[in-house]
Structures are given as structure tokens and as C-alpha cells.
N, C-alpha and C positions, 0 to 999 in steps of 0.2 A: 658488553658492547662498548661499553665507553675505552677499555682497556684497547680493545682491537680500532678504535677509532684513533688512539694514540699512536698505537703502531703504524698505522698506515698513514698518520701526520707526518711521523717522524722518517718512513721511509719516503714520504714527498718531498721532504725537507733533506734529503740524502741523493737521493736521484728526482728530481726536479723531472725530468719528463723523458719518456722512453722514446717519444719523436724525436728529440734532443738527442741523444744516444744516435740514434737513425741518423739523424741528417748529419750530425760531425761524424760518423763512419762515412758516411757518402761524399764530402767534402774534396780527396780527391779526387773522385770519381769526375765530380760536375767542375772540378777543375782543369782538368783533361779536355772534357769535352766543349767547356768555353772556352777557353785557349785554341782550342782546334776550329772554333766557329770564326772570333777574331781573326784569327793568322788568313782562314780565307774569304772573312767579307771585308778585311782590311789589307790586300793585298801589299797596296804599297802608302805604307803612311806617312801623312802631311804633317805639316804645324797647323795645327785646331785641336779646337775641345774636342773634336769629335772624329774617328778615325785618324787618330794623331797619338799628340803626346800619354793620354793615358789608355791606350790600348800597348804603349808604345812600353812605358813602365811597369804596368802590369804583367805584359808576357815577361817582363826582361826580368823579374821579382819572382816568377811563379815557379820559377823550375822547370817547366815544361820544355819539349825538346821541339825548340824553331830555331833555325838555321843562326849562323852568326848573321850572316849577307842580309839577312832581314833588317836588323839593326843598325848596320853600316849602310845600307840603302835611305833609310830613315836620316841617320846621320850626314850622308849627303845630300838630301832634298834639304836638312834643317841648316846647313851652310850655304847652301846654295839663296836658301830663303832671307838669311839673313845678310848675307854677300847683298842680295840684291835692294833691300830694303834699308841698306847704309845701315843695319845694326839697333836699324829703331823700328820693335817689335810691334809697337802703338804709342800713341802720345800720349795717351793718359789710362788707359786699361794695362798696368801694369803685373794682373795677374799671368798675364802673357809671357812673362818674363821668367815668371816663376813655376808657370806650368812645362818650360821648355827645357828650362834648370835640370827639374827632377826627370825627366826623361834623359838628357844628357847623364846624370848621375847616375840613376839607374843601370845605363849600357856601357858604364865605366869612361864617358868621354867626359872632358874638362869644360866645364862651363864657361872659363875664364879666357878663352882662346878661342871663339869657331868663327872661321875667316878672317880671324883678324881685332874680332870684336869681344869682350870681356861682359859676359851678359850676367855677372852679381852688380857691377857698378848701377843699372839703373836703382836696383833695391838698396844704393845706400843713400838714394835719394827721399827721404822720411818723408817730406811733404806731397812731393808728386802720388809715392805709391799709397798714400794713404788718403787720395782721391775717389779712389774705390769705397773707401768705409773701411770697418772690419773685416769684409773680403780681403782689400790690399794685407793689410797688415798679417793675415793668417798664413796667407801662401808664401809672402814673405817669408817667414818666421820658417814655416815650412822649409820650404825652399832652401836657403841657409842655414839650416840644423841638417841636411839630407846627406848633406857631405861634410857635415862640419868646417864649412870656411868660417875660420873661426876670427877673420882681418874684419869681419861686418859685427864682431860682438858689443860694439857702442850702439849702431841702431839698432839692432836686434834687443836689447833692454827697451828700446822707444818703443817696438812695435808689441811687446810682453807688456807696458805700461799701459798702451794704448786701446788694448783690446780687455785687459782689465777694466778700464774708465769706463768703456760702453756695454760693461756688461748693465742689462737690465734688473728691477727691483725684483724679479720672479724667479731667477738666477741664470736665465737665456739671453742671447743677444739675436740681434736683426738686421739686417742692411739698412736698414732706415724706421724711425720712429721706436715705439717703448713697446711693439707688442712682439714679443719673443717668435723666432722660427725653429723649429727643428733642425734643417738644414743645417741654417748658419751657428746653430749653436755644438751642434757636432762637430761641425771643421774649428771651430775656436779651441772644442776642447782638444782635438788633435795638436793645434798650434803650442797649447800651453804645457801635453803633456811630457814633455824633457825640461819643464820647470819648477818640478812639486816639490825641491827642498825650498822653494821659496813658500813662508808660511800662508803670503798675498793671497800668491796661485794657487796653493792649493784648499783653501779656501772658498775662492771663486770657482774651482773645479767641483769639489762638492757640492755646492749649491748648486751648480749647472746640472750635474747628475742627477739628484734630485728630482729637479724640475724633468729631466727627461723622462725618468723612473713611470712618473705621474703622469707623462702623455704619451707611453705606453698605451697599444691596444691588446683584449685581452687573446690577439691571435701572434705578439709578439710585434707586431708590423708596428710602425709611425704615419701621422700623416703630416704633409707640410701644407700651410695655407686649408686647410680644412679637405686637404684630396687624400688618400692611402695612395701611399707608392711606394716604390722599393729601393729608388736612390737615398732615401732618408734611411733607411735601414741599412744600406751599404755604408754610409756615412757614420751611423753609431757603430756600427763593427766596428773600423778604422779606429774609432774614439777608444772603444774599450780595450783593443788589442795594444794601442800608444800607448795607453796606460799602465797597460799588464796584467786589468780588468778581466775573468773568465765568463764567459759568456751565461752560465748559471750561476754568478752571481744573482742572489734573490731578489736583488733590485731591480733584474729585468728578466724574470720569468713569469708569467701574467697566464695564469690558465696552464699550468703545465707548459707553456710554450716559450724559448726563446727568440729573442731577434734574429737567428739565423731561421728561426722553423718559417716566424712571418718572413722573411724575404723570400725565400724558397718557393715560397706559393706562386711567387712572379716568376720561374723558372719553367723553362721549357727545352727539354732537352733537344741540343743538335741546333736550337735556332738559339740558345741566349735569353736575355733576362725582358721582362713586360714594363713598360712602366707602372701600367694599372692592372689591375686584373682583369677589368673588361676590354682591354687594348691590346695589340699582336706584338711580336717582338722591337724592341727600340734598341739602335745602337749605343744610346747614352746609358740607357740603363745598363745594357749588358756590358757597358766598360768598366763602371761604376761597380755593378756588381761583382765583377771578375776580381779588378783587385781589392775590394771585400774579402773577397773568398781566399786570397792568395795571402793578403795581412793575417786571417783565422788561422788559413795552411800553417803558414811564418810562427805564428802563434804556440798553434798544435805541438809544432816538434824542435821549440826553443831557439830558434833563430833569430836572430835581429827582427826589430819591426818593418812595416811597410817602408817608411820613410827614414828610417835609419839606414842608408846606404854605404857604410864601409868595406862591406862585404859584397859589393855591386859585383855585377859580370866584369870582363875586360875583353870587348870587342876588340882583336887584331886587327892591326893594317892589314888589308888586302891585298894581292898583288895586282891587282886591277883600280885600285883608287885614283881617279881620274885618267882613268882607261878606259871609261863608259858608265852605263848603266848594269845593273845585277842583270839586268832580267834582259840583257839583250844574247842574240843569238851568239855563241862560242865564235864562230866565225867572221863577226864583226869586229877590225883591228881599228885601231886610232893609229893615224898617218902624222911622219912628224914632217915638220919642214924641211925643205931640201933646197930652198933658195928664199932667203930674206929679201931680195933687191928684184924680186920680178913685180913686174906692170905692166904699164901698156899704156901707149899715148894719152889714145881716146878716151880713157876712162877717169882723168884727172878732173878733179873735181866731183866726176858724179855719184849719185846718192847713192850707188851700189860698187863703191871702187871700193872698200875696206872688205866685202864678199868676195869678190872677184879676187882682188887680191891675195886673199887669204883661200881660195880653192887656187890658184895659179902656183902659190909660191910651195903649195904640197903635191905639185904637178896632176892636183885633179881635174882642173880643167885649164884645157888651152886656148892660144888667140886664135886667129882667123890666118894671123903671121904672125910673125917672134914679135913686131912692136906693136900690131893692131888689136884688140878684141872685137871690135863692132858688136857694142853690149847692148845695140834696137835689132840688130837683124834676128832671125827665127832660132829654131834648133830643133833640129830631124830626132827623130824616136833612137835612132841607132846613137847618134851624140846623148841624149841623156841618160840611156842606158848604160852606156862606157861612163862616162862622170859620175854616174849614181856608182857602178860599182866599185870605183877607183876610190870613191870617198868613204865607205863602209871598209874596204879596205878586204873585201869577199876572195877569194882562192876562185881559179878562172876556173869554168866549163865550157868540154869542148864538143857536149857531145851535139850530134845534128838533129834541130827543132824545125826551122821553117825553110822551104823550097826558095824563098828570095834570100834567106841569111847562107853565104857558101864561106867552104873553109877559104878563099880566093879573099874575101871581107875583111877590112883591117878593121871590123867592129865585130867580127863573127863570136870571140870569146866573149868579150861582152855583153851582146847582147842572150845569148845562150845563159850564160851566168844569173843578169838580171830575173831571167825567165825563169830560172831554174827554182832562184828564192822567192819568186812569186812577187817581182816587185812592178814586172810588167807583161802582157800579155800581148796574144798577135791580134789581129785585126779579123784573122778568121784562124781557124785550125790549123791548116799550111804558110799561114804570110804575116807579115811582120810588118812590113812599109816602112822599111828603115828610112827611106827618106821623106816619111812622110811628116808634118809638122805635130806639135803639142799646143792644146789649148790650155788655158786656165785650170780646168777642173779637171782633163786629165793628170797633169801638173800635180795637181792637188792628192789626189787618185793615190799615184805613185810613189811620193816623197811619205804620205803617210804610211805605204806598204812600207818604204824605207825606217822611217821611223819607229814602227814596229819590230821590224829587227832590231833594230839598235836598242828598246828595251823599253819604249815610252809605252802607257796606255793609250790604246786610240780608241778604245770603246766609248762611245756616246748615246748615248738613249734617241729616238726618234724626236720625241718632244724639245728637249734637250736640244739638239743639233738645228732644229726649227725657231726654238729660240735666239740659238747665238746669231743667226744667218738672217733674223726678219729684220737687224739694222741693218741692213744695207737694201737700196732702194729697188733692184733691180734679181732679190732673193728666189724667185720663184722661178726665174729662166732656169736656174741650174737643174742639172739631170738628176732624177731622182738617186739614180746609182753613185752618184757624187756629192751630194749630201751632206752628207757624214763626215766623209773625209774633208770635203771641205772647212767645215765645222770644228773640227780637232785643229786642224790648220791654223784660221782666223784666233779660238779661242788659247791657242799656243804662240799665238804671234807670231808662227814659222809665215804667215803672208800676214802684211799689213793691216789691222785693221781701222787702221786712220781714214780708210777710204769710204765715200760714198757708196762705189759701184762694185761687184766682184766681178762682171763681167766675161762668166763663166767662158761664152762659146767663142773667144779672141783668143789669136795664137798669144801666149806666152812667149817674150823677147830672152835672150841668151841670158841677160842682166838681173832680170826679175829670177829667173831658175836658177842663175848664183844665188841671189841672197836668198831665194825660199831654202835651197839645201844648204846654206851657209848655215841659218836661224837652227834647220832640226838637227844639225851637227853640233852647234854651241848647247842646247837645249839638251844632246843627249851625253855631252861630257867629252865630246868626241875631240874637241875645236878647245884648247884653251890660249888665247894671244898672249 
């Protein structure tokens, strides 16, 4: 007995656990199929923690087969974001800086250049970025090893120095105070691990491990702050794979089970990862866990690590780079200028002449007379149909829709066109009223149909769209059918929202539908001055 007790010690100690076995055979699998969940409930990704930059890196790390345009779209919302915001990311939350870094890296673009603005320089600011605590300095560190910009290796010794100093007596660190977190002591050990000829670091590394080893549960999982989750597990992946740690190392096999078997428990396939086990799918976690899964992958079959990026993708120029947006309709053209020195008297001075101007001098819209606009008087459904299509820059249709629209009509292409992309409708089945006027919310209505061609989201939740619209004091007149689109509008600032009043059911003046189509033309890439 005792002999066969040996044997079967020794083959536990040989093969640690046959779930283990299961779940790294399954690894591409749920890799596949996270990448497939991401790519479409993160359509089009932002700069944030969250449907952002690490869904953003992670697909671009994992291998999986997402379009280039995906990542070049990202790359122009994340120029466009920092174009806008003068290049200053946050004033004092400097992981901002670092989490947008390694996305850039990741998809092969230069962090040192987007718009104009060199975004390692704030991280060679030691004091600022290390306002955060030990957060700052890790993503730091990160960040700067990711691509080897090797011009920051003076503070990058501070931020290795720094985050030694706080390591705690139990051998974990914390955002604040002496009682260690899992979390944050995971990402520390990621920071430090392209530091272990240093005798310091690696010292402080194994005492970190240790301590993690020890708050080990026996189903492989962690918990942070006293909760079981699965971000902390994602987070010791990362740790062990920067390492070059294997996952059945016996320091963290607890019950036959590895830290991949406990994360996995949080997995559901087709929807992404849980935070808890008694809670439904979370974006955060399933980012977190993805590129988990994808540093393991990286791991598995001897690749660079997650955030050793030399080996990064290299997103081409597109032939459409500041020719729109990815995801606007094929048919949609960017109109260039064709006269710099057009105006028009009456618009001198007024708060809508840089709009007007800028649809005039592309000959999308015209004056009343070659010197006049009269940017108070109205504009007929047939005028903004023709302007709408002229600006999108659409291929005309001729075919015949409405009994008032005749081929005789020097707006008949136009507005057939408009009609055709669904960017306006008739007033009944047969009739059009071309000369009939536009209110506010139709206005709204329409420029949002336009705007969806051109490539922007206009989807809004009901709640959502109720929210953005209860600032304004007179919210409740508008038609329920306009709503929505109103709401993408306000919330895009393709219509003002400096104002009091939206005052849905007023005609709309010539001046105000320049700068509303002026705003979703700048907004979809379409307009650059």
C-alpha cells in the first residue's frame, strides 16, 4: 500500500492535474471564441479601461483573425482623441498614458508621434506619474519596456527603485497602506519581470511569489479585498508567463488545480469571462481575461511575452486614412475644395460663417445669389436633400419615387438619391413636398440617417437618449420618433448643446443646417480645414 501510495505521489508530482491537461488543450479554443465575443461587443473601440485599449491589445497580441481596419479605426478615434484634448491624456491619472502606449505598440503604431504629440514624454515625468502610487510606476515600467524605448532608461531605474521601496513586509504591495493586494501585487510582478539579473528584484520577486503561492485557493482562483474573482487570476497569469514561470509550477497548483483551471470557472462560453461566479458576464473581466489567455497562448508555443512587443503586428496605411470613417457606406466620398475665397456678405461675422463657408467653398451648399446667403431664412426638404447628398458626396439616382418629384426638377436627382439611402422620406407614399420646410427634429432625423452612412454609431438605448435630452428644459415636446436621433446629435455636438431650449417643432434656418452638417462631416473625417 504504502508503495502504491508513493507511486501515485510521484505521478501527481509529474502530472499535477488532468483538468490542467484539459483546460491548456482548450486554450485555443476559448481563445477563438473571446476574440470573436470582443471584436463584436466592442465594435468600435475608444480610449478607456474598458472597451478600449485592452480589448484593443489583446486582439492585436492574440493571433486571431480581425480585420486590419479594426485597428486603424481605433488608431483614428485614439488621434483624433488626443488631437482633441491638446495631447493631455489626464492631469494626474497618468496610467492613461501607459495604457494607450501599449495599444499603440501592440498594433505596430509609434507612440512618440500621434497628432503631433509624443505620448512617452509624460512618463518621463517621475513625480507626476508616481501620483498614482505603485499603479503609476508599474504601467510605467510596463509601458516603456513594451517597445523598448530605451531614451526613458534613467527613469525607468526610478520607477524599478520605487516600486521596490513599497514593496510590503509580507512580500506584496498595495495602493495605499501595509496590507498587501493580490491585484496590485501581480501587476508589480509583471513590471519587474525583465529585471531579474538584478540580484534586488529578484529577490523581492520571490518573496512576492511566495506570498501569492500562500493566498492561493485550493480551486486555483485568488481573491482581492476578500471577493474570488477572476481579474486577479488573469493578472497572475500575465505574472507567471513575464516570468517564464509554467503554470504547473507546484507553487501554484493547490488541489490538483492550476490558476488557469480557477479562472476558467468564470468562463462562459460565446459571452466572455464573470467577474464572480455568482454574477453574469463583465466586459472588464472578459478583457482582462482574454489577454490572460493570449499571454498563456504566447507562452504555450514560445513567443515573445504579452508585453514584449517587438514582434507587434504592423497596421498599413489605408487608402482611406482621413477619407472617413471604416465603417461608413463604400459610397460615401470626401469632397475636396474647389474654391478657397467663397462667402457671402451677409454671413460676416456670424457664428455659423466658418460652416457655411466651408460647405460653400466645396460647392455643397449654395447662396440665395452669388454675394447673398440669407443664413435666417428657411430651407425646403428638396434644398437639404441636394446638400445632404452633395456633402456625402453619394453617385446620383434617377430613378422615379414621388408624383411631385419630376424629371422637369433641378432637385429630381437629389432628392431620389437622398431617398434611395434612406436619408429621407416622403411625407406619404406618392409626395415628397419638396417645397415644404424642415423643423428642428426633422433636421435631427436626417443628418443622423446621414451620419450613419458616413460610418458613426447612432445607436442609443431609450434610457440613454432620455438622459442626454432631460437637460434641456423644454425635452419632452420633441416627437417620440425623434428622440433618439436627436440625442446622438446633442450628445455628438453635431447641434449645440450650450442651449437651454431644443425646440424641436421650429423651422430650422439655412445657417443652423450648415453648421449641424458642417459638425457630422468634421466628426466623420469627412471635413478636414
Amino acid at each position: 500500500m504504502k508503495k502504491i501510495y508513493l507511486i501515485l505521489l510521484c505521478f501527481m508530482l509529474i502530472f499535477p492535474s488532468v483538468t490542467t491537461f484539459a483546460a491548456e488543450q482548450n486554450v485555443e479554443e476559448i481563445v477563438k471564441d473571446t476574440a470573436n465575443y470582443i471584436y463584436e461587443s466592442v465594435p468600435n473601440p475608444q480610449v478607456g479601461s474598458i472597451g478600449g485599449e485592452w480589448a484593443v491589445m489583446g486582439l492585436a497580441r492574440s493571433g486571431a483573425d480581425i480585420p486590419n481596419e479594426y485597428f486603424e479605426k481605433y488608431y483614428q478615434t485614439a488621434e483624433k482623441h488626443i488631437k482633441d484634448c491638446g495631447g493631455v491624456l489626464h492631469d494626474k491619472k497618468y496610467t492613461e498614458y501607459s495604457r494607450v502606449i501599449l495599444a499603440l505598440t501592440a498594433i505596430g503604431k509609434n507612440p512618440k508621434d500621434v497628432a503631433g504629440y509624443n505620448l512617452l514624454v509624460p512618463l518621463e515625468d517621475y513625480e507626476r506619474t508616481i501620483w498614482q502610487g505603485v499603479n503609476g510606476a508599474v504601467f510605467a515600467l510596463i509601458a516603456l519596456d513594451s517597445g523598448s524605448y530605451i531614451s526613458q532608461s534613467i527613469v525607468r531605474e526610478k520607477y524599478v527603485n520605487y516600486i521596490l521601496d513599497n514593496q510590503n513586509t509580507d512580500g506584496g504591495w498595495s495602493l495605499s497602506g501595509d496590507v498587501s493586494d493580490t491585484d496590485v501585487t501581480a501587476m508589480s510582478l509583471q513590471a519587474l519581470s525583465k529585471y531579474q539579473d538584478n540580484e534586488e528584484v529578484k529577490a523581492a520577486t520571490e518573496k512576492a511569489l511566495s506570498l501569492m503561492s500562500k493566498s492561493q485557493d485550493e480551486n486555483g482562483g485568488f481573491s482581492s479585498e476578500g471577493i474570488q474573482n477572476s481579474e486577479t487570476c488573469a493578472q497572475m497569469i500575465v505574472a507567471l508567463c513575464e516570468l517564464g514561470i509554467s503554470l504547473d509550477d507546484p507553487r501554484f497548483v493547490k488541489n490538483s488545480n492550476t490558476i488557469l483551471d480557477g479562472m476558467l470557472t468564470y468562463y462562459e462560453k460565446g459571452k466572455g469571462f464573470k467577474h464572480t461566479l455568482d454574477s453574469t458576464s463583465n466586459q472588464m473581466a472578459t478583457e482582462q481575461c482574454f489577454y490572460a489567455l493570449v499571454a498563456l497562448k504566447r507562452f504555450n508555443e514560445g513567443k515573445n511575452s504579452l508585453y514584449s512587443m517587438s514582434d507587434a503586428i504592423l497596421i498599413p496605411e489605408t487608402e482611406n486614412k482621413n477619407e472617413g470613417l471604416f465603417d461608413k457606406n463604400p459610397d460615401v466620398k470626401k469632397i475636396d475644395i474647389v474654391s478657397h475665397d467663397k462667402t457671402f456678405y451677409d454671413i460676416k461675422g456670424h457664428e455659423n460663417q466658418t460652416a457655411i463657408e466651408g460647405l460653400a467653398k466645396r460647392n455643397i451648399i449654395n447662396g440665395k445669389t452669388d454675394n447673398s446667403f440669407e443664413p435666417n431664412s428657411t430651407m425646403t426638404r428638396a434644398e437639404f436633400a441636394t446638400i445632404t447628398v452633395r456633402a456625402l458626396g453619394l453617385p446620383l439616382k434617377v430613378n422615379y419615387t414621388f408624383t411631385d418629384v419630376t424629371e422637369n426638377d433641378w432637385f429630381y436627382s437629389y432628392v431620389n438619391t437622398a431617398y434611395s439611402y434612406g436619408i429621407v422620406n416622403g411625407v406619404s407614399d406618392a409626395e415628397f413636398d419638396p417645397s415644404g420646410t424642415i423643423t428642428r427634429e426633422e433636421a435631427a432625423v436626417m443628418v443622423a440617417r446621414a451620419a450613419k452612412l458616413c460610418g458613426m454609431n447612432t445607436d442609443i438605448e431609450a434610457l440613454e437618449a432620455r438622459d442626454i435630452l432631460s437637460g434641456f428644459l423644454d425635452y419632452v415636446k420633441a416627437s417620440d420618433w425623434a428622440v433618439d436621433s436627436l440625442a446622438f446629435c446633442y450628445d455628438n455636438v453635431i447641434l449645440p448643446n450650450d442651449v437651454m431650449e431644443i425646440k424641436p417643432k421650429e423651422t430650422v434656418t439655412r445657417a443652423e443646417i450648415a453648421q449641424t452638417l458642417y459638425n457630422m462631416l468634421v466628426l466623420s473625417n469627412l471635413i478636414q480645414e
